[in-house]
C-alpha positions in Angstrom: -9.6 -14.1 2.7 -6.4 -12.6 0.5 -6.6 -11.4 -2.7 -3.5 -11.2 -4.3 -2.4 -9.9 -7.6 -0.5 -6.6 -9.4 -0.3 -3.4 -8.7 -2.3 -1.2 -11.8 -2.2 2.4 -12.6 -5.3 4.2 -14.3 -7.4 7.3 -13.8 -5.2 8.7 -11.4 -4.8 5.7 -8.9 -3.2 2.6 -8.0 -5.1 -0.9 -8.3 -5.1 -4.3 -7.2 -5.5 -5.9 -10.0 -5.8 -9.8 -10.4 -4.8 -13.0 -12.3 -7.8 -12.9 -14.7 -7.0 -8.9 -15.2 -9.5 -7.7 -12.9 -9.7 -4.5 -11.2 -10.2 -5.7 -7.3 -9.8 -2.3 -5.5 -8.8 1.2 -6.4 -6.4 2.3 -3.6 -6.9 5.7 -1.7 -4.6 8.1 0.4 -4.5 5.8 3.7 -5.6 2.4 2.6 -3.0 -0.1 3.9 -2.3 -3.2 2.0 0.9 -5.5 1.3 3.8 -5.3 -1.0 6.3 -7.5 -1.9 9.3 -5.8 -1.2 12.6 -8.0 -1.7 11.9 -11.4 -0.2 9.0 -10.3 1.7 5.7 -9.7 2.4 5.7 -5.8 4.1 2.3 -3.8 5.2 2.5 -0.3 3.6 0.1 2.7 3.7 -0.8 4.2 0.3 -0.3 8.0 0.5 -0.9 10.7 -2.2 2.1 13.4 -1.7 -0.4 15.8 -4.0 1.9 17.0 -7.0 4.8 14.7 -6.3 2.5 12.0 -7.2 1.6 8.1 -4.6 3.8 6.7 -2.6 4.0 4.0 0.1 5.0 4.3 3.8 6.3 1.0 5.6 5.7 0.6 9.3 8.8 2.2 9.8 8.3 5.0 8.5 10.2 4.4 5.1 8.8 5.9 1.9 9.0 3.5 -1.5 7.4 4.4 -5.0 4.9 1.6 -5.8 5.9 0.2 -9.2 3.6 -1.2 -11.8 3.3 -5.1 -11.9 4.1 -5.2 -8.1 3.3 -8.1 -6.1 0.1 -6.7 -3.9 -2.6 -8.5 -1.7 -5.6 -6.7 0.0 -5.8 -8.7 3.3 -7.6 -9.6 6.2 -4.3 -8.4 8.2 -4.3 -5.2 8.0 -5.6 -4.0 11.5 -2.2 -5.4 12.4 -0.9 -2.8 10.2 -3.4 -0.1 11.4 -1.6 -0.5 14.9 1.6 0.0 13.4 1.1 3.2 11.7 -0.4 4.5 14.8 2.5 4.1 16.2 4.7 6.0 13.4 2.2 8.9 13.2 2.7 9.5 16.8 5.8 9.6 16.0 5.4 12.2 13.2 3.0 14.3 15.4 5.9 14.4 18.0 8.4 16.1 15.6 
């Protein structure tokens, strides 16, 4: 099952947050999930970059600022995403 709604800021952290304004999940440093970037649906990684506040990693490795009111789901397809970003911290660990 999806859930899909808005990305949320309180407390210090992103949040799904749904159609009847609930708070679904509180994201952490590593949680993947999907944005809506452009026209489509993308798996990202939330990361916390300490002081310089959250940002997103795609599976290609690009960085993007997650912006309130952001299309978001919390879905059942992330181990796809997991294998992904395996792939790009390899990657990272190699340079």
């Amino acid at each position: 099952m999806t859930t899909e709604g808005i990305l949320g800021y309180a407390l210090g952290h992103y949040m799904l947050i749904t159609q009847q304004n609930v708070d679904q999940h509180c994201f952490h440093a590593g949680d993947v999930l999907e944005v809506r970037i452009g026209d489509e649906w993308q798996v990202v990684r939330m990361e916390s970059g300490g002081y310089k506040g959250w940002y997103l990693v795609t599976a290609d490795g690009h960085r993007v600022r997650p912006a309130l009111c952001m299309k978001a789901r919390w879905a059942d397809a992330e181990l796809e995403g997991q294998e992904s970003f395996s792939k790009v911290n390899t990657r990272y660990q190699a340079s």
